[in-house]
C-alpha positions as CSV (number, residue, x, y, z in Angstrom):
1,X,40.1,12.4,72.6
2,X,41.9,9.1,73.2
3,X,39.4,8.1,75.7
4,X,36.8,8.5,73.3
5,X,38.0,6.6,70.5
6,X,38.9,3.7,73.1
7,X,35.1,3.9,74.2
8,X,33.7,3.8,70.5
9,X,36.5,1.2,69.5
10,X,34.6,-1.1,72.4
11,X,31.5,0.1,71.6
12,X,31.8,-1.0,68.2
13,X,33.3,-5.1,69.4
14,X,30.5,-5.2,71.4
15,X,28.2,-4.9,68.4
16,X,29.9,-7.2,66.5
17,X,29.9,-9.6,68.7
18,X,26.1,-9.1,69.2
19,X,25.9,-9.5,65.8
20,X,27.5,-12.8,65.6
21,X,26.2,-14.4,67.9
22,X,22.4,-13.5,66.3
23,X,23.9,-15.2,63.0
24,X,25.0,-17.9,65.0
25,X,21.5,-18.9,66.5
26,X,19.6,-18.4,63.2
27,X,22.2,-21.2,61.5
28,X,21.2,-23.3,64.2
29,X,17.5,-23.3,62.6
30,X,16.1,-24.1,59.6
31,X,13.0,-22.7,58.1
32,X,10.3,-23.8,55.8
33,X,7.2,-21.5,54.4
34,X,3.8,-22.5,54.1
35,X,1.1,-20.0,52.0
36,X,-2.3,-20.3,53.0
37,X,-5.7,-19.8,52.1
38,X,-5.9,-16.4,54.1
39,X,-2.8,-15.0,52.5
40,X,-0.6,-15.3,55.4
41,X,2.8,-16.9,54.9
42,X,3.3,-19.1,58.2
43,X,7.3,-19.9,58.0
44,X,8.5,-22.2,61.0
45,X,11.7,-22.5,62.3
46,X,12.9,-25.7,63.9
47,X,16.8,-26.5,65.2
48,X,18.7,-28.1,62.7
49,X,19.0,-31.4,64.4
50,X,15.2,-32.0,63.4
51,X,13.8,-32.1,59.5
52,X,10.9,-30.7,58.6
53,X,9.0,-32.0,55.4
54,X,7.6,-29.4,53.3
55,X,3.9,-30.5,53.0
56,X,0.5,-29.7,54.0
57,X,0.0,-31.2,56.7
58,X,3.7,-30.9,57.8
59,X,5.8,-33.2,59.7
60,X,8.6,-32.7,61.9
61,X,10.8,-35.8,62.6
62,X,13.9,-36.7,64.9
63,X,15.9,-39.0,64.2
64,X,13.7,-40.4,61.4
65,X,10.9,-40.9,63.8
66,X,7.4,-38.2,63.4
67,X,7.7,-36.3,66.3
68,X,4.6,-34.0,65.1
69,X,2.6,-33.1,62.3
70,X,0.7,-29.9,61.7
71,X,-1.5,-28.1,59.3
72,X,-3.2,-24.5,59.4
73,X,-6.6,-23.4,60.6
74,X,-8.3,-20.2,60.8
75,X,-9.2,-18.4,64.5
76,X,-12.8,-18.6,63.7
77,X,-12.5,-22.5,63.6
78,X,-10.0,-22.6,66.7
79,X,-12.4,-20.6,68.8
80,X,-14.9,-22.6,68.2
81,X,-13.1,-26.0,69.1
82,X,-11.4,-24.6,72.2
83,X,-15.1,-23.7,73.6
84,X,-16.2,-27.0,72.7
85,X,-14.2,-28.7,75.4
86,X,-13.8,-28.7,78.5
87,X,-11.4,-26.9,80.9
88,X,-9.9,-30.4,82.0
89,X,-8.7,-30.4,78.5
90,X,-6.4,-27.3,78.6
91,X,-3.0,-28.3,79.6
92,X,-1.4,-24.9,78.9
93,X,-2.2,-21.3,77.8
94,X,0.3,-19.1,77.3
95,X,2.7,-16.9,75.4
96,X,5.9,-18.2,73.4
97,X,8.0,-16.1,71.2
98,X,5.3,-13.8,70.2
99,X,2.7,-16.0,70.0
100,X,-0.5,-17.1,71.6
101,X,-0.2,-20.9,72.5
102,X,-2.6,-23.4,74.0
103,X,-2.0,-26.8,74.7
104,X,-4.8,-29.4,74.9
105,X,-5.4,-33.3,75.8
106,X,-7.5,-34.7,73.9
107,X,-8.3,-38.8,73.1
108,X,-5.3,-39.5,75.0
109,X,-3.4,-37.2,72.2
110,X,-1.6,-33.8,73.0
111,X,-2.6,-31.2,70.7
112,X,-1.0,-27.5,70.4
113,X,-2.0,-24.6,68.8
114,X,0.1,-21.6,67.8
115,X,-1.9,-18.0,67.1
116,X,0.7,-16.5,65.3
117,X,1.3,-13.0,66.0
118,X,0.1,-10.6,63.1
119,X,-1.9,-13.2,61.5
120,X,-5.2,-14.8,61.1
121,X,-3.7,-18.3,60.8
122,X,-3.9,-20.8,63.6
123,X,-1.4,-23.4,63.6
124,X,-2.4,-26.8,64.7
125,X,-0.1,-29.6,65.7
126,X,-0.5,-33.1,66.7
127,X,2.3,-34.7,68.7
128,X,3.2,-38.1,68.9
129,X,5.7,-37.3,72.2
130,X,5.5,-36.8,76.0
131,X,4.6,-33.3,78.0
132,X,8.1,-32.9,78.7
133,X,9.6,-33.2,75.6
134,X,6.5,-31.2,74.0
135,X,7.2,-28.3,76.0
136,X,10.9,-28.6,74.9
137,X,10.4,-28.9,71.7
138,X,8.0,-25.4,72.2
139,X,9.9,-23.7,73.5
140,X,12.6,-23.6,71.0
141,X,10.1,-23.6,67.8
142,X,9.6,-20.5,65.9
143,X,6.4,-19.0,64.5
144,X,6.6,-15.8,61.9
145,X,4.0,-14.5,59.7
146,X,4.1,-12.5,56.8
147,X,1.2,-11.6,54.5
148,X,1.4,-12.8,50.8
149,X,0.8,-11.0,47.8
150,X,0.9,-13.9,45.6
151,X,-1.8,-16.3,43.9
152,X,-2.8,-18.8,46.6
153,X,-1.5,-22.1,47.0
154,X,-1.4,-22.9,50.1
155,X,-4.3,-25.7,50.9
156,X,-5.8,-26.2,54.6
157,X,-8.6,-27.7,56.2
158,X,-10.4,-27.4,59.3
159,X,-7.5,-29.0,61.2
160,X,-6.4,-31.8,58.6
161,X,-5.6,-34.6,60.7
């Protein structure tokens, strides 16, 4: 009977700490939601030592320098503008956290964009940084979507740049 209490008694720290260190890594992050014309709600979660300003398009600074900015497009238009170039153009296509990502050279201008998972909103993001630091900055970024069932008010165009 001892032995079993002893093993739920772990069982239970080890939770915890699972717990906490979940709480931990969601502090380090902080969010912002966006509603948009297709009733999704896009929030995106950037660590804390970056600011995001609440805005269609959005920006994302470091520092006090724009690192990005962003807006919200639909698939229909994304499809379309990713068969309009050419393969040279496709940097990278792959998953991250969830979601379908694809980043593209453009004009001299890297470009992502983000087909959030359970959604039919494209994220679009202009970046104003090198390959390296891009794909860093990916990797840690977060992407959710949730479907609204408020009035509209979210405002996007075809990629608002």
């Amino acid at each position: 009977m001892e032995k079993i209490i002893i093993s739920f008694y772990i069982l239970f720290l080890s939770l915890l700490l699972v717990a906490c260190a979940d709480l931990t890594e969601d502090r380090d992050y902080v969010s912002s939601s966006y509603e948009i014309e297709s009733r999704d709600i896009i929030t995106i979660s950037i660590p804390s030592e970056y600011e995001q300003i609440e805005e269609i398009p959005f920006l994302i600074k470091k520092e006090s320098v724009l690192i990005c900015e962003g807006n919200f497009t639909s698939k229909e238009n994304y499809s379309k503008f990713i068969q309009s170039l050419s393969k040279e153009n496709i940097i990278e296509d792959e998953d991250i956290n969830k979601n379908k990502y694809c980043l593209i050279k453009e004009e001299g201008q890297y470009k992502a964009f983000i087909l959030v998972n359970n959604s039919d909103t494209v994220v679009s993001i202009k970046f104003y940084l090198t390959l390296e630091e891009i794909k860093e900055f990916m990797s840690r970024i977060k992407f959710v979507s949730n479907k609204s069932t408020l009035a509209l008010s979210g405002k996007s165009e075809e990629f608002g740049f």
